[in-house]
Every structure is written in structure tokens, then in C-alpha cells.
N, C-alpha and C positions, 0 to 999 in steps of 0.2 A: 810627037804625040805625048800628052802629059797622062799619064797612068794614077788612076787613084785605088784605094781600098775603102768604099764604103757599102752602106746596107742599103739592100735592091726588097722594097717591101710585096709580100705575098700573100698577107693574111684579106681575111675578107673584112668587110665595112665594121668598123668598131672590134676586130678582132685584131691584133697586130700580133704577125709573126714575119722577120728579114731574115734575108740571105747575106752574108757576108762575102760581099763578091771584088773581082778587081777589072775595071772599067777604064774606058779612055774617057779622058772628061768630059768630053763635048757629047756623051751621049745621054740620051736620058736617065732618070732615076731607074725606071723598069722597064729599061732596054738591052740593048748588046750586051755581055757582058765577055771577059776574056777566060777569067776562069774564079769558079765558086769556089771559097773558104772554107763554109762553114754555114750557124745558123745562130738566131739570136732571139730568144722568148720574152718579151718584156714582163708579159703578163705572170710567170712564176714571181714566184715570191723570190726566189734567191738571181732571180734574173738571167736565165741558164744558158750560156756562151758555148757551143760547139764549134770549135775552129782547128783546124790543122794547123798549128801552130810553127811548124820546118816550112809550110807557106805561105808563111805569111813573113817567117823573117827570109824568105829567097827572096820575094816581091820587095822588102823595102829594102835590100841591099842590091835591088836592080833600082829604085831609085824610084817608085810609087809614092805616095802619100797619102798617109789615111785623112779621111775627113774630122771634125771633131768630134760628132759621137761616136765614130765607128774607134779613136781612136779612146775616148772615155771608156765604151766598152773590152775593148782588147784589154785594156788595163784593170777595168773590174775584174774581167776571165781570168786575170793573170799571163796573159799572152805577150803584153809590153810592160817593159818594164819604168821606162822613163816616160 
């Protein structure tokens, strides 16, 4: 089972607000999830990253991988550093 960390969207039609979740891949975007992170605002201006950041590095040293925005955003948050 390949484990990812990516964003599970919740906002309504032209409102966009994700959940920063970690998911087996094969399931949908806004489906199953294993367990929630955190949260992700596009729409602020400073782009406002809510994330537990002790889990998000337990998940990727269990061997998850983030997707590429989720991992673009962790890096804005300041979450990831590489």
C-alpha cells in the first residue's frame, strides 16, 4: 500500500479551502483518508498552512510521499525544508 500526503478539498464551488491529509493512493481525492494533518487557505493573502508539523515528519520517515503541491505548500508553511 503506497501512502501519500496530499490536500483532500472541502470548500464549496469557487471557494477553495483543503485538508492536509494522508491517504493510500488508490483512493480518491475526497475520499478515505488515514489520518488529517492539518489545513490549507489559498484564498488568504499570506496563504495560511495549519499543519502538525511532528506529523507530518513521523509519516514521511514511515515512507509517505507528499504530492507536489502538498509538498510546494509544506515548504511555503515552513514545514519541509528540502
Amino acid at each position: 500500500m503506497a501512502v501519500v500526503i496530499r490536500l483532500k478539498r472541502i470548500g464549496a464551488r469557487k471557494k477553495p479551502f483543503f485538508r492536509v491529509v494522508v491517504a493510500d493512493s488508490r483512493s480518491s481525492r475526497d475520499g478515505k483518508v488515514i489520518e488529517e494533518l492539518g489545513h490549507y487557505d489559498p484564498r488568504r493573502e499570506t496563504n495560511k498552512v495549519v499543519v502538525n508539523g511532528e506529523r507530518v515528519k513521523h509519516w514521511l520517515a514511515q515512507g509517505a510521499r507528499p504530492t507536489d503541491k502538498t509538498k510546494s505548500v509544506l515548504k511555503n508553511g515552513g514545514i519541509l525544508v528540502s
